[in-house]
N, C-alpha and C positions, 0 to 999 in steps of 0.2 A: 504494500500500500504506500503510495506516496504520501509526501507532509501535504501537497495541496489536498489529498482526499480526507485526512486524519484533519484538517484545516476544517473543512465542508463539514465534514460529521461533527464534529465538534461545536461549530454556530449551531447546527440541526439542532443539537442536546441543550443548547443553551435556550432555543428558543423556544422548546417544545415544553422546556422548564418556566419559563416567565407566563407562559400562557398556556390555555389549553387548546393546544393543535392535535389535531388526528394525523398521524403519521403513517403511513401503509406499510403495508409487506411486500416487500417482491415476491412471485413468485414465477420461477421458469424449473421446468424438468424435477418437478418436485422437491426441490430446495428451498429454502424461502431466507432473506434477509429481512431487517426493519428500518429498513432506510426505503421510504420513495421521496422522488425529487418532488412530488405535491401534495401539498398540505390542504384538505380539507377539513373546515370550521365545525362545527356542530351544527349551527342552522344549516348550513350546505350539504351536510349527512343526511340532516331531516329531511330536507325540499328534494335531493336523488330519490331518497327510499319513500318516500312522495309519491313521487315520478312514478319510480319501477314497479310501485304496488296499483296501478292503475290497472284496469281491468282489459285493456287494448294492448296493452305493456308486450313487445316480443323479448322475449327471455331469454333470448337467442344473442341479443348485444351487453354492449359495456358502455360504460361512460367514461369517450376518448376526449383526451385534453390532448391538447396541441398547439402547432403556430403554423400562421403559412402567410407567405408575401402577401402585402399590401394594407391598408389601411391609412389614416395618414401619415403616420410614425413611421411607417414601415414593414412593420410585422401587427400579425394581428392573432387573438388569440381565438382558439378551437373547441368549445366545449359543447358534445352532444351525444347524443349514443349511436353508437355505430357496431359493425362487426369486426371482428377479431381479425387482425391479418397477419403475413406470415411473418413479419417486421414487427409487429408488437410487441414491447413488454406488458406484464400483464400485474397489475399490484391490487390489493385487498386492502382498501383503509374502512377499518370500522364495517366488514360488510358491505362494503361498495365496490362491484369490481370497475378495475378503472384500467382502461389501455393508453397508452402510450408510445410514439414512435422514440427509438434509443436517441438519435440521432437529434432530437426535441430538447433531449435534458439539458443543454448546455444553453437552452435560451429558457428552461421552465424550474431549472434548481433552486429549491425554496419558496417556489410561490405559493400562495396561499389563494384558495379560492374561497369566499363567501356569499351567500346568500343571502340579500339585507329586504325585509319587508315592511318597507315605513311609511312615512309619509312622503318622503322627498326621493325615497330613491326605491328600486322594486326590481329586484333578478340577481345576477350572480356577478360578484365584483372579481377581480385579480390585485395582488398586491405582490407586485412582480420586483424582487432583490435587486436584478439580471438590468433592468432596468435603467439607461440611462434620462427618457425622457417619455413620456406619455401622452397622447391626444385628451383633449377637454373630456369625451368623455370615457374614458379608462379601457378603450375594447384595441386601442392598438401601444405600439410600443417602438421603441429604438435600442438598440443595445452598443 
């Protein structure tokens, strides 16, 4: 393991300690670690298993987080359920399976996702580390 990854896990610990984040499992080929690069909130746990408990719901997907060009930052973020492909990573936070492309982690390490249901604001935010600059309203990014 290098220092930059003992570095990463280490903010992870520190941050999963100051508050209470949901942190996932990997899991590939029946192994599993407890690091995943996204961190989902609790109200964000509630409103997927929400979701997934709907009556229409196919059982058959996950809920992929991702980035893909454009937006006005630049990059923009990916949250939906989709199916499984053969590029996936595949992680378990709190009962949520959630896929991810590998090649993603290095723009989604550490972000947290939330669900806010208020007055002023309504759907699922990103609070992206990785981040150097953000559009007005938080769905894209720069790194």
């Amino acid at each position: 393991m290098r220092y930059r990854d003992i570095y990463i896990i280490n903010l992870l610990y520190l941050a999963k300690e100051r508050v209470n984040l949901n942190f996932g499992t990997y899991i590939q080929n029946n192994m599993e670690t407890t690091i995943s690069p996204v961190i989902l909130t609790a109200n964000a746990i509630e409103e997927v298993k929400r979701l997934i408990a709907e009556p229409d719901f196919d059982a058959t997907q996950y809920l992929r987080v991702g980035v893909k060009g454009g937006g006005c930052s630049g990059m923009s973020y990916v949250l939906g359920f989709d199916k499984k492909e053969d590029d996936d990573d595949i992680y378990d936070i709190e009962g949520v399976p959630v896929i991810m492309k590998r090649a993603h982690g290095i723009y989604l390490m550490g972000i947290t996702v939330n669900f806010e249901n208020g007055l002023n604001a309504r759907g699922f935010t990103f609070n992206n580390p990785n981040a150097s600059s953000t559009c007005g309203c938080g769905s894209s990014f720069a790194v």
